[in-house]
C-alpha positions as CSV (number, residue, x, y, z in Angstrom):
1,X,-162.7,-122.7,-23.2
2,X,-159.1,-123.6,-22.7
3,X,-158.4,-120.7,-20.9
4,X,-161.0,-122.2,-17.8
5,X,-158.4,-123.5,-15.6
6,X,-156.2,-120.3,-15.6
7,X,-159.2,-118.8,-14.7
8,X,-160.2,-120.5,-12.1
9,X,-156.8,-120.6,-10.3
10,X,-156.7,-117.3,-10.9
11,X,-160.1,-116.8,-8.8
12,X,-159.5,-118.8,-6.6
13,X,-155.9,-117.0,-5.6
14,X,-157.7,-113.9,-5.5
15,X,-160.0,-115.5,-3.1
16,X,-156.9,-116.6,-1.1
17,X,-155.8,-113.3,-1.6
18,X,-158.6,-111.4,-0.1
19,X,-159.2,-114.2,2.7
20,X,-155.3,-113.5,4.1
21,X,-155.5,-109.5,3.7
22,X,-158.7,-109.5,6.1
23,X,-156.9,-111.9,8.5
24,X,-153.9,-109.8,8.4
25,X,-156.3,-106.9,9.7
26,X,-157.6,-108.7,12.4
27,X,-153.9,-110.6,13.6
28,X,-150.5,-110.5,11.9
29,X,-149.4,-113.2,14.3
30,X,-152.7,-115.7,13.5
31,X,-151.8,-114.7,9.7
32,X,-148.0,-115.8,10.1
33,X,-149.4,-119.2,11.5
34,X,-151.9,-119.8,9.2
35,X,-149.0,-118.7,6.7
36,X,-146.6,-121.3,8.1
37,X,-148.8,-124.2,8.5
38,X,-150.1,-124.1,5.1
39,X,-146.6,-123.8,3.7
40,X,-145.0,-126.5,5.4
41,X,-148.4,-128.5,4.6
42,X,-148.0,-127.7,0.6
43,X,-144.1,-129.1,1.0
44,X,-145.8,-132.4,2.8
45,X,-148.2,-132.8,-0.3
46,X,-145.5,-132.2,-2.5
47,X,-143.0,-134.6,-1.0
48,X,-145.8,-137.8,-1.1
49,X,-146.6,-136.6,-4.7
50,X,-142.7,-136.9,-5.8
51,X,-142.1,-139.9,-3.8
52,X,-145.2,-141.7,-5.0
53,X,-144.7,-140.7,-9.0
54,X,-140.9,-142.0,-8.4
55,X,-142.7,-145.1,-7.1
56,X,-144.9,-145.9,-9.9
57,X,-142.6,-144.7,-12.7
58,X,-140.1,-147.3,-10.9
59,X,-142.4,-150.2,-10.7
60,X,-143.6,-148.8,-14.9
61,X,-139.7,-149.5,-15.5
62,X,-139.0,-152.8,-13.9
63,X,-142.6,-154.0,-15.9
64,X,-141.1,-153.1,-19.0
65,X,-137.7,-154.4,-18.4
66,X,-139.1,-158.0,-17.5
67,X,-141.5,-157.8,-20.5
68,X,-138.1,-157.6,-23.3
69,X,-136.3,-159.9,-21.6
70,X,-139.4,-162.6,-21.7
C-alpha cells in the first residue's frame, strides 16, 4: 500500500509517455510546442510554489520571533 503513489506516477508518466509518442507520429513541430509550453508552464508552477512556501515559512518565523520576545 505504500508503494500506491509510485505507482500511480508511474502510470500516469506512461500515459504521458504514450500520449507524446502518438503526437510525435502525427507532428514533430505540434510535439515541440506542446513540449515547450508545458515546460515553461511546470517552471511557472514551480516558481509560485517556492515563492509562496518562502512566504509562509517567513511569516511562520516572524510569529515565532514576536511570541519569545512577549
Amino acid at each position: 500500500m505504500n508503494n500506491l503513489p509510485v505507482v500511480a506516477v508511474l502510470f500516469l508518466l506512461g500515459i504521458i509517455a504514450n500520449c507524446l509518442s502518438e503526437l510525435l507520429a502525427y507532428s514533430a513541430t505540434l510535439t515541440r510546442q506542446v513540449l515547450v509550453f508545458s515546460t515553461f508552464t511546470c517552471l511557472i508552477l514551480s516558481l509560485v510554489v517556492l515563492i509562496a512556501s518562502e512566504y509562509l515559512a517567513h511569516r511562520k518565523a516572524r510569529r515565532k520571533n514576536r511570541e519569545a520576545k512577549s
